[in-house]
C-alpha positions in Angstrom: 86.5 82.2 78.4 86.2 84.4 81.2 86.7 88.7 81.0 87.4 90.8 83.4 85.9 94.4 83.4 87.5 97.6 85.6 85.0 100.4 85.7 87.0 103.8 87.3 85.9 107.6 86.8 87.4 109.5 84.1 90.2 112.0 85.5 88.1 114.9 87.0 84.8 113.4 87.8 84.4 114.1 91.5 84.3 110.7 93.6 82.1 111.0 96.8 82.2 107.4 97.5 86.3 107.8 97.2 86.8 110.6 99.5 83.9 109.2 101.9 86.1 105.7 101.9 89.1 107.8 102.8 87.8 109.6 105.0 87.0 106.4 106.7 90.8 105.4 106.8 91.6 108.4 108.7 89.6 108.1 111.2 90.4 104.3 111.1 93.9 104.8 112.3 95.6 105.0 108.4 96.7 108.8 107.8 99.2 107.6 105.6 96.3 107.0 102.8 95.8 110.2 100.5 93.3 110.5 97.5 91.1 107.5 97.1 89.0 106.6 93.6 86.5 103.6 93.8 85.5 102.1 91.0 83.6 98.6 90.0 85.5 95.3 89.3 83.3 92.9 86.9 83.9 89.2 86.2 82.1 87.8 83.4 82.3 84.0 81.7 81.5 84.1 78.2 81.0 81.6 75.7 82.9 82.7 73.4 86.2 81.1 72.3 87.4 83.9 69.4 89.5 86.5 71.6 88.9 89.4 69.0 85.1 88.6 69.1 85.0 88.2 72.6 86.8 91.6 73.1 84.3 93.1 70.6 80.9 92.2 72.2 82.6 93.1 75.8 83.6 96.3 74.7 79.6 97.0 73.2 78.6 95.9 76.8 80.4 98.3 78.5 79.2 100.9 76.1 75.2 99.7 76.7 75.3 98.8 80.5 78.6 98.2 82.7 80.0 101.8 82.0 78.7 105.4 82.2 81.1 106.5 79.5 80.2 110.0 79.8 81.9 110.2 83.3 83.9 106.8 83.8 86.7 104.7 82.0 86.8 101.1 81.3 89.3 98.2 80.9 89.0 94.7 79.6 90.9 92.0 80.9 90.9 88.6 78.7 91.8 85.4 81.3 92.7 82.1 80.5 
């Protein structure tokens, strides 16, 4: 099964890397691009075929490693 893990900053939490990429745009040639938030995109293969347990031991890694849940927000994406 593979997962699919999105890693943004909670609502709030300055973003250096964000304004520093849009700040890039600008001067790029792209004015029309306002506030930008980076985050981290995670793709995981797991050998696990239970969907509920899967989701389970994903969610405990983002807790442990993949996510700074003090100042960022995850989602978990199941794929087929």
């Amino acid at each position: 099964m593979k997962a699919r893990v999105h890693v943004t900053l909670k609502t709030g939490v300055l973003d250096p890397q964000g304004k520093a990429i849009g700040n890039a745009l600008h001067r790029l040639g792209f004015p029309e691009v306002g506030d930008v938030r980076q985050g981290k995109f995670i793709e995981l293969e797991l050998a696990e075929t239970d969907a509920d347990r899967a989701k389970s031991r994903l969610d405990e890694m983002c807790r442990k490693l993949l996510a700074n849940t003090v100042i960022e927000n995850y989602r978990i994406e199941l794929v087929s």
